[in-house]
C-alpha positions in Angstrom: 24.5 159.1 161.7 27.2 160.2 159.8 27.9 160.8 156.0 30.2 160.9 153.6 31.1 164.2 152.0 30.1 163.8 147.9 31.5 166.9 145.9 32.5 167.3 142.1 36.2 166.4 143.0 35.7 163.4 144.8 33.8 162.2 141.3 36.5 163.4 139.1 39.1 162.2 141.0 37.4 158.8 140.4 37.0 158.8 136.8 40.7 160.0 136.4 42.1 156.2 138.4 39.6 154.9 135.4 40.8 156.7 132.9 44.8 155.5 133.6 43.4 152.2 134.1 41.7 151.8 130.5 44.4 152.9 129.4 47.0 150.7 130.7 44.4 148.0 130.0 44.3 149.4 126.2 48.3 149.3 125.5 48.7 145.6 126.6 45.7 144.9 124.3 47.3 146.8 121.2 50.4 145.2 121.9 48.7 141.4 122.3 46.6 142.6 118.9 49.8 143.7 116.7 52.2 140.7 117.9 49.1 138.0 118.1 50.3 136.7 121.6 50.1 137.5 125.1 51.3 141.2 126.2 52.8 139.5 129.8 53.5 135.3 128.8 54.8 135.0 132.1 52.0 136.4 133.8 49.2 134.9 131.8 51.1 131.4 131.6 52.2 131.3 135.2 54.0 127.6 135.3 54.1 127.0 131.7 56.3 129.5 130.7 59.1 127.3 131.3 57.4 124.7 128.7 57.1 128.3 126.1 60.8 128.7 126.8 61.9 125.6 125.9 60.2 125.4 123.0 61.8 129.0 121.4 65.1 127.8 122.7 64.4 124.5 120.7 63.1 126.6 117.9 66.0 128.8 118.0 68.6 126.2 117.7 67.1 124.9 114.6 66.8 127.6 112.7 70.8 128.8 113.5 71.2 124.9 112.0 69.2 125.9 109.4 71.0 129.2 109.0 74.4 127.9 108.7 73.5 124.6 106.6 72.3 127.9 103.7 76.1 129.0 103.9 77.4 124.9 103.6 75.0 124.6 100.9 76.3 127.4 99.1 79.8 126.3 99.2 79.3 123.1 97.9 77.3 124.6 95.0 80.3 126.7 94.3 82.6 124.0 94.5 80.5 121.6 92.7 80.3 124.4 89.6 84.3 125.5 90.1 84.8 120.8 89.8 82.2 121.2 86.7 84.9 123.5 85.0 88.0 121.8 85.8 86.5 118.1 84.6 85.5 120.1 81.1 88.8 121.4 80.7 90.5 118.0 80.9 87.9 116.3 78.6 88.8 119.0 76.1 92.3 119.2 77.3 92.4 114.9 76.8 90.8 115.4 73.1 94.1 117.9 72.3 96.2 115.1 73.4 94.9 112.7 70.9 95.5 115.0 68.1 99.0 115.9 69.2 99.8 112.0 69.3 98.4 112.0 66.1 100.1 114.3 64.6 103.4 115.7 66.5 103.2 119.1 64.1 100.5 120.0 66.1 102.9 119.9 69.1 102.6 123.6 69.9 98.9 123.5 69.9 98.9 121.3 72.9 101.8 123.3 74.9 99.9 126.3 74.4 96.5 124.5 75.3 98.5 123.3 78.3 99.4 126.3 79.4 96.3 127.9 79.0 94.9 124.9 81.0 97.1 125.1 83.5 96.2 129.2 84.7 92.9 128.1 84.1 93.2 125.4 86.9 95.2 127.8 89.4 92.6 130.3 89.4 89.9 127.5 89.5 91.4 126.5 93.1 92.0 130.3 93.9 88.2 130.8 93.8 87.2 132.7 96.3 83.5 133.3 98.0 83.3 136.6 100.2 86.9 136.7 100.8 87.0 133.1 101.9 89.2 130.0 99.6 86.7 127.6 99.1 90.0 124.7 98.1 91.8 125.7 100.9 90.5 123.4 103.4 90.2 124.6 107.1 93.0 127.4 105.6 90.5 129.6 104.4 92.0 132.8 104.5 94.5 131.8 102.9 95.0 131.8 98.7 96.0 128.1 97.9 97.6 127.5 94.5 100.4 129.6 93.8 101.2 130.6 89.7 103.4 128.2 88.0 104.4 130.3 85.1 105.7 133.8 86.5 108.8 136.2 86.6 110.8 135.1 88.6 110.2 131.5 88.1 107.9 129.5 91.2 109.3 127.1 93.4 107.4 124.5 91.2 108.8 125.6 87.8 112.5 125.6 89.2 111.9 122.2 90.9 110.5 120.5 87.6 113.9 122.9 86.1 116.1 121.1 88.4 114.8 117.8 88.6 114.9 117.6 84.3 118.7 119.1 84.2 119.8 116.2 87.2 118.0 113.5 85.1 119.3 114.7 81.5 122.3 117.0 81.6 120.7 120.0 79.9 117.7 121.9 80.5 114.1 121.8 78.5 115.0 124.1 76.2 117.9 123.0 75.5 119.2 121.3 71.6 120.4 118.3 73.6 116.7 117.0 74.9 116.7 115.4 71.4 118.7 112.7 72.4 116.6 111.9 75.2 116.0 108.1 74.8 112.3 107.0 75.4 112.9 104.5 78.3 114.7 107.2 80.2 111.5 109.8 79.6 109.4 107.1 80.9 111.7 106.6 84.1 112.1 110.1 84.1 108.2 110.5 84.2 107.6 108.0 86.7 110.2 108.3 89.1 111.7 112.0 89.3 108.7 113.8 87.9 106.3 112.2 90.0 107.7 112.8 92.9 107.1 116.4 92.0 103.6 115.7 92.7 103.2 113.7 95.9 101.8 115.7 98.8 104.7 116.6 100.6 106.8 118.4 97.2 103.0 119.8 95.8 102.1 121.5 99.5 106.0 122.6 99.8 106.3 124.0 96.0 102.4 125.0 94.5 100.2 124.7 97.5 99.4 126.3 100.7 96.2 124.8 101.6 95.6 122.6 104.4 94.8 119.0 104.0 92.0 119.6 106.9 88.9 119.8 104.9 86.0 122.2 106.8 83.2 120.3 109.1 80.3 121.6 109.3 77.5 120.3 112.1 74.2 120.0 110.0 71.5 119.2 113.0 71.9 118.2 116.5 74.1 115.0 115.9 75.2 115.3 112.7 78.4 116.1 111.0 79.1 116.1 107.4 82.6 117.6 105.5 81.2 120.5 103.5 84.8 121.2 101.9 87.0 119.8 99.8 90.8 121.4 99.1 93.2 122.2 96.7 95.9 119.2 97.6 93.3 116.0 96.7 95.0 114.2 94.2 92.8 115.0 91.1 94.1 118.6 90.9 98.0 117.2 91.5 97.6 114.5 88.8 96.1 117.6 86.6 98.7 120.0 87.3 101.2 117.1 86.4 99.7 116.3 83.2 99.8 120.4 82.1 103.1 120.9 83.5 104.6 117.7 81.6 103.2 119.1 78.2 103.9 123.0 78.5 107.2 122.8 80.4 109.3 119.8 79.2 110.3 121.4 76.0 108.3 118.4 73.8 108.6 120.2 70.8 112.2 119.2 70.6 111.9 115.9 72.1 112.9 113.0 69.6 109.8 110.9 67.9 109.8 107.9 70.6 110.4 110.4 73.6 107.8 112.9 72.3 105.4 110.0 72.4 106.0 108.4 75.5 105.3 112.0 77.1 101.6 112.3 75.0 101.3 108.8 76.2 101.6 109.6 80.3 100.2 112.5 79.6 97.2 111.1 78.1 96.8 108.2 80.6 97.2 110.9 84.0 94.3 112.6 82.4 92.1 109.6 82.0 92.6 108.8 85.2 92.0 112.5 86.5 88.3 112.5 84.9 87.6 109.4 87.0 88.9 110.5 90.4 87.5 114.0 89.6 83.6 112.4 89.3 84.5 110.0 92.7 85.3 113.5 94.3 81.9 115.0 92.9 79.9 112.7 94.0 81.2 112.7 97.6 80.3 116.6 97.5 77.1 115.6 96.0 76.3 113.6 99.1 77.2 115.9 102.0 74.7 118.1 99.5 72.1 115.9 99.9 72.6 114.9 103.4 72.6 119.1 104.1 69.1 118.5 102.1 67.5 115.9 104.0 68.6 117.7 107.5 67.2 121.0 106.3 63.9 119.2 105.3 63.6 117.7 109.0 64.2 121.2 110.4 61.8 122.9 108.4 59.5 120.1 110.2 60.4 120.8 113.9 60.1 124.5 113.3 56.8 124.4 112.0 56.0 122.0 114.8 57.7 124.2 117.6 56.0 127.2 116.1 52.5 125.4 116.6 53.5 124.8 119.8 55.0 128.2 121.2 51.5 129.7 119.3 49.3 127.2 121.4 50.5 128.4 124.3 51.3 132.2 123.6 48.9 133.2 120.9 45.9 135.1 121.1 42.5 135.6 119.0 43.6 138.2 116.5 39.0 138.6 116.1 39.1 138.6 120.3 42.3 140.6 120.8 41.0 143.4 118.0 37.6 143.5 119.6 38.8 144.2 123.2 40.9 146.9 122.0 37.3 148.6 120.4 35.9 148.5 123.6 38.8 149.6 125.4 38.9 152.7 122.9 34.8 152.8 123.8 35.3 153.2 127.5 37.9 155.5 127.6 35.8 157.6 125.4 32.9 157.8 127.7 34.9 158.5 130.4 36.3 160.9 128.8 33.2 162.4 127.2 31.8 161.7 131.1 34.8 163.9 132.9 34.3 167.0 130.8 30.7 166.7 131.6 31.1 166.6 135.2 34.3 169.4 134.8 31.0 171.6 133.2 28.8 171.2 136.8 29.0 174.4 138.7 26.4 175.2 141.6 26.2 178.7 139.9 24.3 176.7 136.8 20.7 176.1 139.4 20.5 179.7 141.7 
């Protein structure tokens, strides 16, 4: 009969491989404990991981949806407040034109008021949002509206310059504009001036934004314009209306011509207050739209969260409890080695 040799070693040894084991055992508990889900998913899931997988990859996708829809959102609130000040301005502007009708000494008044009007709109259309034009369409980098009134003069102001000296024979500041009939200011403002204004002149001479208004995907098939940019015809109709008062020199005009400009001028801007609330409330729909997507996201997630939890969670009371009596055994083993360490044969002769 043989036996196995027993010795003080041999039991050490033993307790040591238990020792790394509860240990080992102990860090994949603390870690399942502190992140509430399975230290190895693969492992402990086996063929469902791919089903675990999915779902973050579904979850992930919505909430870079969600993610971008906050920066959307943000822009249209900005542009929504920037259209906010630029329909106010040409209510007030519109009640300044009525007076000066009423009463051409007050002529001045609405040139200045104009021009004020007119900066006012350029840097409206200049606003910018971390660097980025929020009017210049898909040309964001890009500042838009360039000034009117500057040394030297813009391309705008010289083209209105020209286009008044080919039609009359002398210039807006000129003694002559005082024989400027009426009928010919109306054909002048209709015809000539106009033309000023149309997309092609306004994008050559005051604008460098892009017609291109910016897409923006807001869910898995769906895609709304979150933009809108400086050449929509609102904000060319406005800029005609300020640039007719402040820069045709209607302080000098005769009675009948004087009138006939208050007149267009008064009629674009009615107009302008129209098309300006028709632009709004497109915005205001691509806002709501970016709403309702962002309210059906906030459903999947929670959803895909339940889900990926179902499958990958653990009992925070379970997970907490194995790591006590993890910390328990290693303890005793512990509290065991240094007892055996402490035998000696020397201890019982």
């Amino acid at each position: 009969m043989k036996t196995s040799s027993i010795s003080t070693l041999a039991i050490i040894n033993a307790t040591r491989e238990t020792r790394v084991s509860l240990q080992a055992k102990l860090v994949e508990a603390q870690k399942e404990s502190s992140s509430g889900r399975h230290a190895d998913v693969g492992l402990t899931l086996g063929y469902l991981t791919q089903r675990t997988v999915s779902l973050r990859l579904d979850l992930e996708r919505s909430q870079t949806f969600k993610d971008s829809n906050i920066v959307a959102a943000s822009r249209l609130e900005l542009t929504q407040t920037t259209l906010d000040g630029v329909a106010s301005a040409a209510d007030e502007f519109l009640k300044t034109l009525m007076a000066a009708r009423a009463s051409p000494s007050a002529a001045s008044t609405a040139i200045t008021d104009a021009k004020n009007k007119l900066t006012s709109l350029e840097a409206a259309l200049n606003t910018t949002v971390n660097g980025t034009h929020i009017f210049a369409g898909v040309n964001t980098d890009v500042k838009p509206i360039t000034a009117y009134f500057g040394t030297p003069a813009s391309a705008a102001q010289t083209a209105v310059a020209n286009a008044f000296t080919t039609a009359f024979g002398v210039g807006q500041s000129d003694p002559g504009v005082e024989n400027i009939s009426a009928a010919d200011m109306k054909t002048f403002l209709d015809g000539a001036f106009s033309t000023l204004f149309d997309n092609a002149n306004w994008t050559t001479t005051w604008s460098s934004a892009s017609d291109q208004n910016i897409t923006s995907r807001i869910s898995t098939n769906e895609r709304i314009q979150t933009s809108t940019n400086a050449n929509a015809d609102p904000f060319r109709a406005l800029a005609s209306a300020y640039t007719m008062i402040s820069d045709l020199g209607i302080q000098d005009l005769s009675p009948e011509a004087y009138q006939a400009v208050l007149d267009k001028a008064i009629a674009v801007v009615g107009q302008v207050t129209g098309d300006l609330t028709q632009l709004r409330a497109g915005l205001g729909t691509s806002q709501e739209r970016i709403k309702a997507a962002n309210d059906r996201m906030d459903v999947q997630i929670s959803m895909f969260t339940e889900h990926i939890q179902q499958l990958e969670g653990v009992d925070p009371y379970e997970a907490t409890a194995k790591v006590n009596a993890l910390l328990t055994q290693i303890e005793t083993a512990y509290a065991l080695t240094a007892r055996l360490q402490n035998l000696s044969l020397l201890n019982h002769i």
